[in-house]
C-alpha positions in Angstrom: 23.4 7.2 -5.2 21.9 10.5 -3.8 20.5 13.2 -6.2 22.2 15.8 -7.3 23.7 18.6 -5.3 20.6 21.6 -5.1 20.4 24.8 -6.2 20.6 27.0 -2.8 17.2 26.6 -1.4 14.6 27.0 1.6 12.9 24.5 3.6 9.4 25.1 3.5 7.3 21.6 3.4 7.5 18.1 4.6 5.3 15.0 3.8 6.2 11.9 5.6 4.2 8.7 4.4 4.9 5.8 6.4 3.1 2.1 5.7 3.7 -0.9 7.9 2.5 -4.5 7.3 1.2 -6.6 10.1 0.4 -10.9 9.9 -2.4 -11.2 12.9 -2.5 -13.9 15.1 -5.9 -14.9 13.5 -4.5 -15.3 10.0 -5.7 -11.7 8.1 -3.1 -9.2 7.5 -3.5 -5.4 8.8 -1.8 -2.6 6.7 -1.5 0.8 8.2 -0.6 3.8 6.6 -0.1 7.6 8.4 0.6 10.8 6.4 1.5 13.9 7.8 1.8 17.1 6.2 4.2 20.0 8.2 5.6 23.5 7.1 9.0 25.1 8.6 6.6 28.0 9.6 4.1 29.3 11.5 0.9 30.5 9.9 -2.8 31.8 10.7 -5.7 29.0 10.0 -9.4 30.1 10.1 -10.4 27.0 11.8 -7.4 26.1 13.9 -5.8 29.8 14.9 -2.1 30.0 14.4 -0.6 26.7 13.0 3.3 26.9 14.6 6.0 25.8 12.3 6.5 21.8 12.7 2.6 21.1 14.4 0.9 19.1 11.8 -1.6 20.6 9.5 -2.4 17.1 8.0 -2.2 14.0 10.3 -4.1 10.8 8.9 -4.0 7.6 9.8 -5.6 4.7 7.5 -5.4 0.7 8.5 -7.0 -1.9 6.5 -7.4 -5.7 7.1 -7.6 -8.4 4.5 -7.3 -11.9 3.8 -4.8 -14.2 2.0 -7.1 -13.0 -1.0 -6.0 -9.6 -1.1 -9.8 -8.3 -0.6 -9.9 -5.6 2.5 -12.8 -6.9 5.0 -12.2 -3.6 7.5 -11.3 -0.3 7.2 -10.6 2.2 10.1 -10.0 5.9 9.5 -8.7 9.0 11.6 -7.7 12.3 11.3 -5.9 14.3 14.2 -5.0 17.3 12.3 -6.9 18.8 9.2 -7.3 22.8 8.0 -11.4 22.5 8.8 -13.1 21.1 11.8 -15.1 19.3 9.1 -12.6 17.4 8.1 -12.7 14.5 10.2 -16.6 13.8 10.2 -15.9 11.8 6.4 -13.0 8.8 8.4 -16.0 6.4 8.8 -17.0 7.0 5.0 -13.9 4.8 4.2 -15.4 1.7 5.5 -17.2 1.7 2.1 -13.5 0.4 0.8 -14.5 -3.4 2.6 -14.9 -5.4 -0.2 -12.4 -4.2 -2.7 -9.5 -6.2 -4.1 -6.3 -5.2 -4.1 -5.2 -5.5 -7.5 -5.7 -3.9 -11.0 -8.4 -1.0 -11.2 -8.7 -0.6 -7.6 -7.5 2.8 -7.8 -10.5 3.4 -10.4 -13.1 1.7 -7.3 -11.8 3.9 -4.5 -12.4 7.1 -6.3 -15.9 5.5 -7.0 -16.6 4.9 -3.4 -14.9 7.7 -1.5 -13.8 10.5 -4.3 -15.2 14.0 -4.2 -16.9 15.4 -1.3 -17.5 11.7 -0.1 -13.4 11.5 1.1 -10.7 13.1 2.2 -8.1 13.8 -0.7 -4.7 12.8 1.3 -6.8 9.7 2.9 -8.2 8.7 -0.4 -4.0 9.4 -1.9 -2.8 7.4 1.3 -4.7 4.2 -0.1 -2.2 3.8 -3.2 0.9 3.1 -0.9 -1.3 1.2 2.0 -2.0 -1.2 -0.9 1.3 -1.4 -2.2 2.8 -2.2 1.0 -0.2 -5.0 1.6 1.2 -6.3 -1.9 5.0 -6.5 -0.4 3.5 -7.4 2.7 1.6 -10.8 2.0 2.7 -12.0 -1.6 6.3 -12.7 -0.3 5.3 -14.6 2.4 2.3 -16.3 0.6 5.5 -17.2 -1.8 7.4 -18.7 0.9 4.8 -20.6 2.4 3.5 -22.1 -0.9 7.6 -22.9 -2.0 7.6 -24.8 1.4 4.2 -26.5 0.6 5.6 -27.7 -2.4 9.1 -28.6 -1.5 6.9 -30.3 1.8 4.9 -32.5 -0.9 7.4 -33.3 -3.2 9.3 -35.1 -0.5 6.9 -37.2 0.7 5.6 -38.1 -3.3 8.8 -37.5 -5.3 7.2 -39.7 -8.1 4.6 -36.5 -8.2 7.0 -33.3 -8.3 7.6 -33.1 -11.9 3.3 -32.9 -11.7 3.9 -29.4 -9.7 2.0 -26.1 -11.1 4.6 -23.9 -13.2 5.2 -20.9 -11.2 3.8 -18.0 -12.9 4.3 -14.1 -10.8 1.2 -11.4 -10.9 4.3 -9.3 -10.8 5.4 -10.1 -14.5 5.1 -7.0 -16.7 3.9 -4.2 -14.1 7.4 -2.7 -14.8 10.4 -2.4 -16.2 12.7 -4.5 -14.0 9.5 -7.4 -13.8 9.3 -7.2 -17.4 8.7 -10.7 -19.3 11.9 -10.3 -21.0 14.2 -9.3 -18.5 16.6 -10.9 -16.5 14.7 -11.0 -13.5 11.7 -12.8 -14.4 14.2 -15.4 -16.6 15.8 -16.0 -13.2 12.5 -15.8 -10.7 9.7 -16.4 -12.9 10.8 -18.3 -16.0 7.7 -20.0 -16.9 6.9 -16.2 -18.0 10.0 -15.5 -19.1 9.6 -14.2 -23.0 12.8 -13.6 -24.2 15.0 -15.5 -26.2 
């Protein structure tokens, strides 16, 4: 269902974020986000001259690489379009990012590393959907290839399947559709499942 029909209204401001999720041929994962920032007019920039109406005034692009353990072991950084020349000289600053985990508090370890003057604001922004979509980029397959594993073992040991690791989800209670009580962890998940 769309939102609700608008007030009458001008165009005056698009931001496009787009994140894509790669599996490379040597096992790690690359994620790669780009933002771009564009206004339905022209305007004058001290550092660029007249900025016409669609030509970025923000282009980033961000790609990180991790392993199956969701901890980033490159970073690569660029800006094409930015509102000072000085912009772009801070993209290799986010290599301090190699090492993190993606995972609870990571937000909190990127503002430590590359917040402030020692980032770029939409860079530094562009890292919270980058590592969501390395999260629905890796743990579904990870999933899959562990519920194969399993199904894999338990037919050549049946006598050992009912010996299999309950299946518990990192997922469980990070919202309100995963919540511990809710239908959709009873269904996928219920060795966490809460309710009654």
């Amino acid at each position: 269902m769309p939102l609700s029909a608008p007030t009458d209204r001008a165009h005056l401001h698009t931001r496009n974020i787009t994140c894509t999720g790669y599996r490379r041929a040597d096992g790690l994962w690359d994620i790669e986000g780009h933002i771009t920032d564009v206004k339905t007019y022209g305007f004058e920039n001290n550092d660029r001259g007249e900025i016409p109406p669609g030509v970025p005034i923000h282009q980033m692009w961000l790609r990180i690489t991790l392993g199956d353990d969701m901890v980033i072991t490159a970073v690569e950084a660029v800006t094409d379009h930015a509102p000072f020349n000085a912009c772009d000289e801070i993209a290799p600053n986010y290599t301090k990012l190699v090492g993190l985990k993606i995972g609870p508090g990571l937000k909190q370890q990127i503002r430590e590393r590359v917040g402030g003057i020692y980032g770029c604001t939409h860079l530094t922004e562009l890292m919270g959907p980058v590592a969501t979509t390395a999260f629905q980029t890796i743990f579904p397959i990870r999933a899959r290839e562990a519920e194969d594993r399993r199904k894999q073992a338990a037919a050549q040991n049946p006598d050992d399947a009912s010996e299999q690791p309950k299946r518990r989800s990192p997922l469980v209670n990070t919202c309100h559709g995963w919540r511990s009580d809710g239908a959709a962890v009873k269904r996928i998940a219920p060795d966490s499942y809460t309710g009654d």
